[in-house]
Every structure is written in structure tokens, then in C-alpha cells.
N, C-alpha and C positions, 0 to 999 in steps of 0.2 A: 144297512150299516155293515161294514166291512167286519169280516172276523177279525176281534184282537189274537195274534201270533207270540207265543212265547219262546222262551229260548232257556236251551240245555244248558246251562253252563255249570262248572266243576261243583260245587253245593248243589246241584239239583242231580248230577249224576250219584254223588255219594247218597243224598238223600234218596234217590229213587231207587239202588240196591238195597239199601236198610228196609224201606216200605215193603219191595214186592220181593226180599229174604233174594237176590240174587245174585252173583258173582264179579269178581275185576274182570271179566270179560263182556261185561254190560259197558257201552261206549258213549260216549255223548249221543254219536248215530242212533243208539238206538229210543235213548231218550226222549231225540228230539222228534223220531218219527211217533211214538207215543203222543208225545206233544198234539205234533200238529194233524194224527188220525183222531184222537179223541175228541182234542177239540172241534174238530169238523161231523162229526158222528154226534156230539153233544147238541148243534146246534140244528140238527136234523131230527133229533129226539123229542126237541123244546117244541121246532116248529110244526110237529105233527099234526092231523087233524085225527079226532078219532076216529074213525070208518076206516083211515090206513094205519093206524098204530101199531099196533100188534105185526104187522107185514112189515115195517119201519124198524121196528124194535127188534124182530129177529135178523132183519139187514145188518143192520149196526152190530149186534153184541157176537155173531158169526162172522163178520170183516175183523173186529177185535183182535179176537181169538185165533181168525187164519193170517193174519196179517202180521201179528205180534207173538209167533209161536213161544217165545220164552217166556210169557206169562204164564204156561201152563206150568213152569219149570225151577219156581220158587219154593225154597223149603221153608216152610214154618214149623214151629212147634201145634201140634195140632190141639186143638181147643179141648177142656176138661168138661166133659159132656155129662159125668156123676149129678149133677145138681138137678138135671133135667128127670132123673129116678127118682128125686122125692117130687119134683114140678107134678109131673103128671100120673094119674090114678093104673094100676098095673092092667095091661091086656087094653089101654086103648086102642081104637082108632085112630090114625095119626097121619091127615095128611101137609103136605110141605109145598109150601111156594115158594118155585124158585131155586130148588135144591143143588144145582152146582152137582159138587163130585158124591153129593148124599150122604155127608159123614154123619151128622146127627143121625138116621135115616140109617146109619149101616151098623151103629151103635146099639139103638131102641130093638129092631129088629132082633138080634141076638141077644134081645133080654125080654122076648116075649110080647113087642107091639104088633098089632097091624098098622104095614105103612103105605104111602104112597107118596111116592115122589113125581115133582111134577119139574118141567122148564118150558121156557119160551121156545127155545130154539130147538129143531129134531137133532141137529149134529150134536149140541152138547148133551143132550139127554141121550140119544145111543151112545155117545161113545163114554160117559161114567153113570148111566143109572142102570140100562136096558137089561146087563147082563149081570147083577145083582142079584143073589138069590134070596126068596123072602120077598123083595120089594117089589110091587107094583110102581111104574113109568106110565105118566101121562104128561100129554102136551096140554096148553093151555095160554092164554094170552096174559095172565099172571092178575089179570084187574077182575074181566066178568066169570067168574068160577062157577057159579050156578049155571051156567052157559053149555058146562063141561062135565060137570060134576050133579049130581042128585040131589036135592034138597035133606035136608036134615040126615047128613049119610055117618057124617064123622064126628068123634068124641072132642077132637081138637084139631085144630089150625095152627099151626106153624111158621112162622119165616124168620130167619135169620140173616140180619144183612141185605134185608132187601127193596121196601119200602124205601128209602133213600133212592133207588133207581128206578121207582114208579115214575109216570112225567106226574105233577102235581095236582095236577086235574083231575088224575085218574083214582086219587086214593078216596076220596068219596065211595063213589062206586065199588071198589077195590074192600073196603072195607062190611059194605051191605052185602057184598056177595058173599065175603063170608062167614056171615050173620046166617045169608040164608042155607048154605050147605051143612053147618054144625045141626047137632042134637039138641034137643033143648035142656041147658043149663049147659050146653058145651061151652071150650072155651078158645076164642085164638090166643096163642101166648106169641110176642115177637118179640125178638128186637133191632136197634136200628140206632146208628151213630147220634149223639146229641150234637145241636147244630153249637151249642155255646163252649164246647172244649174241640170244635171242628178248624177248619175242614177235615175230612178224612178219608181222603182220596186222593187222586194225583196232585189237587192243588195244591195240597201240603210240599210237594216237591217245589214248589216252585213260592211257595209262603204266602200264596193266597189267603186272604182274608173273610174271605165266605168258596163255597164250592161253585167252581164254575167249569166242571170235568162234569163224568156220567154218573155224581152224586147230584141228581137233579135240583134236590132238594135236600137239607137236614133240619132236620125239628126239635122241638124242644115237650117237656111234658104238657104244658097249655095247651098247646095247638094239637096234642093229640088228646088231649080229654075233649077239646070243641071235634073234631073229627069222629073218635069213638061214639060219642053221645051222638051224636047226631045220625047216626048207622045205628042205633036203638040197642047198643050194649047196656048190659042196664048194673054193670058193678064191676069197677075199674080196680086192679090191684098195679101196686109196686112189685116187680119182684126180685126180691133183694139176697144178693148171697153172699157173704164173708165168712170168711175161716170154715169153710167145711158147712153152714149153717145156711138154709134156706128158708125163706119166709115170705109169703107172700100176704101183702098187707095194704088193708084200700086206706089206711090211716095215713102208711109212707107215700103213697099213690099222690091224695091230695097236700101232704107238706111239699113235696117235691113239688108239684104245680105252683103252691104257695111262693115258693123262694125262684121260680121260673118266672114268675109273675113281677116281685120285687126286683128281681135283677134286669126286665123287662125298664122299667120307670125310671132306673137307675140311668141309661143311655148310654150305658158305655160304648165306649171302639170295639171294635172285635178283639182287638189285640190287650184291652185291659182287661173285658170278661174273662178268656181265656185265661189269663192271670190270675184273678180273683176263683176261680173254678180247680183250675189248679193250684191254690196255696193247701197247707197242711191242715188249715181245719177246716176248710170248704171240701178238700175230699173226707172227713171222717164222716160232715152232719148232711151234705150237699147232695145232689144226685148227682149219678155216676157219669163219665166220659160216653156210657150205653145208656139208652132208654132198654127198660126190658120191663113188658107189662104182659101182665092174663086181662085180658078183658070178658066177661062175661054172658054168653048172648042171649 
């Protein structure tokens, strides 16, 4: 089947400096080579086998990155990381999959964690983890971590942002691995776009109805408590933070599955969930636009 091709046009330029926080000097050109490397790196990702993945996976997200240098080049407001001091117990162990430029990781550290940051690719990891001080840099294939990593070594598991660009196959696995490197009663805490206020990735530029860029996949809370569970977590939390207040709660855990479940039966379009997800009292009672959960191991 031929790659479906899409096209830069003036709404998807504007939209895609909003997205990736970048300047009027961002061009349709550049858009559309976005466009059309992503989508060809996506569908190289999908068709993988696993014996080559990992070798696949660091092709692609290194062409990314050399190929589309002004992605490095986006200002954001950077994320309020405070919540994550009462999240986790003082003086963990703390390692990260998938850490990017290690801002969580560059935070924890200067408040007394032990951390470790990890990435797929060696160029991204030297060039924002290596020369962090405080931090331990390891490489790793992002799925088999026990592979890489010591059984029962760390207090917590970490990702941000990242499971979404696991391929789907792989979170199974991805998940028992790191079951087996925590401590026991350790916890992975992640999180990870929901797929019902989604897409949230480049297909939003282009108003994509589900993700079909190098958000492989996005989920919703069911299909991670069938996932969790079944990698032998044995006590699933919500974790929930508004106004300064953090709470971590296996009661929101299962209402949020609960109402994933009804809206599930319900059949909506993508485009009326989304609606309904976003009205004013689906975000007061609803779960969030983030999945963010401690799972227990």
C-alpha cells in the first residue's frame, strides 16, 4: 500500500509553529518536509520486526533530529516539575526512560535524588545528558531494561512522554521490564497523552483524527490497567494534581477507567469525543487530556 502524502498548507503552517513554540520563519518548506520525513520514519517504525527495532528506532529519531535541526530550536515554557517533590519519597533512586534533554532529571538531582537518565540514541544522550553533573547517562533500547539495568536496582521508574512512541507490541514487554529492575514496593510513575483528547503530535497539524505521525499509538486509562495488570503491578494509582495539591489515588485510578469504559460504548467519532472530553464539566469530573499514573510493582 502506497504512503498516504499530506500537504503543508497555510493552517497547518500556523498550526505547526504554535505546536513546536517556533518562529515566522518556519515555511510551508519546512513543514512539509516534516510532513513527508515523519511520515516515512513512521511507517518504518510500524513495520519493524523486533530483532531489528531498537537499531530502526535509533535510525529514525537521529534522521529526525539531523534532518529537521529547528526542532531543537523551540521555546516552550518549561513544565512545573514541584509536584513530582511530594510524587516521590526523598533521596530516591530515580531512573528515566527516554529522558530527552533530562529536565525532570536536572530538577530531582538538585534536590537530593539519585538519577539516571537513559535514551535510545547515543547522539541525543551525549549531546543533553553525558555532561550533566549529578546524572548518570545510559543507553538502552527503551523496551527490554532488565537487559541493561540490574534487577531490583531502583526506587522508581520514570517516563514522560514516552510510551506513545513505544511501537505497540513493544509495551508489554516494556512494561515487565520494568517490574523487573524496581525494588520491591517500588514504583513506575509515567505519563503519556490520552488518546480521547488526542491526537498530540504532528497530526494535530494537519487535524488528524487519530495519530498517524511517530505517536505510534495513544491510550486511554482501560487499556493501561489491561497492560499494567498483566506485567504483575499489583496497585494502580491516579495521579492527580490541581491547584498546588497532589494526590495519588487508586479510587480516581478506577473512576477514570470507569468513564474510559462508558465513553468506550458510547461510539462516538473522534471528533465528538474530543468535544465531550473537552466541555467544562468533563474536564472538572473526567480524566485529564494526560494519563499520569504510579503503578505499583
Amino acid at each position: 500500500m502506497d504512503r498516504i502524502s499530506y500537504i503543508a498548507d497555510e493552517p497547518a503552517v500556523s498550526a505547526y509553529r504554535l505546536t513546536y513554540g517556533l518562529g515566522e520563519d518556519i515555511t510551508q518548506d519546512h513543514v512539509q518536509k516534516h510532513l513527508d520525513l515523519e511520515g516515512a520514519l513512521t511507517e518504518e517504525l510500524l513495520g519493524s520486526e523486533p530483532e531489528q527495532r531498537w537499531a530502526v528506532f535509533e535510525r529514525a529519531y537521529t534522521r529526525l533530529y539531523a534532518e529537521l535541526p529547528w526542532l531543537n530550536e523551540g521555546v516552550f515554557t518549561p513544565p512545573d516539575f514541584a509536584p513530582w517533590l511530594k510524587i516521590l519519597k526523598p533521596n530516591s533512586k530515580v531512573f528515566e526512560v527516554g529522558s530527552g534533554r533530562a529536565m525532570l532529571l536536572r530538577f530531582l538531582v538538585r534536590h537530593g535524588y539519585d538519577c539516571t537518565a537513559t535514551e535510545i540514541t547515543r547522539e541525543r544522550g551525549e549531546k543533553h545528558i553525558a555532561d550533566v553533573d549529578g546524572i548518570r547517562w545510559h543507553r538502552t533500547d527503551g523496551v527490554n531494561l532488565d537487559n541493561f539495568e540490574p534487577a531490583a536496582a531502583y526506587d522508581v521508574v520514570v517516563s514522560t512522554q514516552v510510551l506513545e512512541h513505544l511501537h505497540p507490541d513493544d509495551l508489554p514487554a516494556h512494561f515487565a521490564a520494568a517490574r523487573r529492575i524496581l525494588k520491591p514496593g517500588g514504583r513506575y510513575i509515567f505519563d503519556t497523552p490520552h488518546i480521547g483528547t488526542g491526537p498530540h503530535d504532528l497530526s494535530k497539524v494537519i487535524k488528524a483524527e487519530r495519530p498517524v505521525f511517530m505517536h505510534l499509538r495513544e491510550y486511554d486509562y482501560e487499556e493501561m490497567q489491561s497492560l499494567l495488570r498483566a506485567a504483575g503491578y499489583r496497585k494502580l494509582q491516579a495521579v492527580v494534581v490541581k491547584k498546588g495539591v497532589v494526590v495519588l489515588s487508586a479510587w480516581m485510578f478506577w473512576f477514570y477507567v470507569l468513564i474510559d469504559r462508558i465513553i468506550k460504548r458510547l461510539k462516538l467519532s473522534p471528533a465528538r469525543e474530543r468535544a465531550l472530553r473537552n466541555s467544562a464539566l468533563f474536564m472538572k469530573i473526567g480524566p485529564p487530556s494526560n494519563i499520569w499514573i504510579a503503578a505499583h510493582a
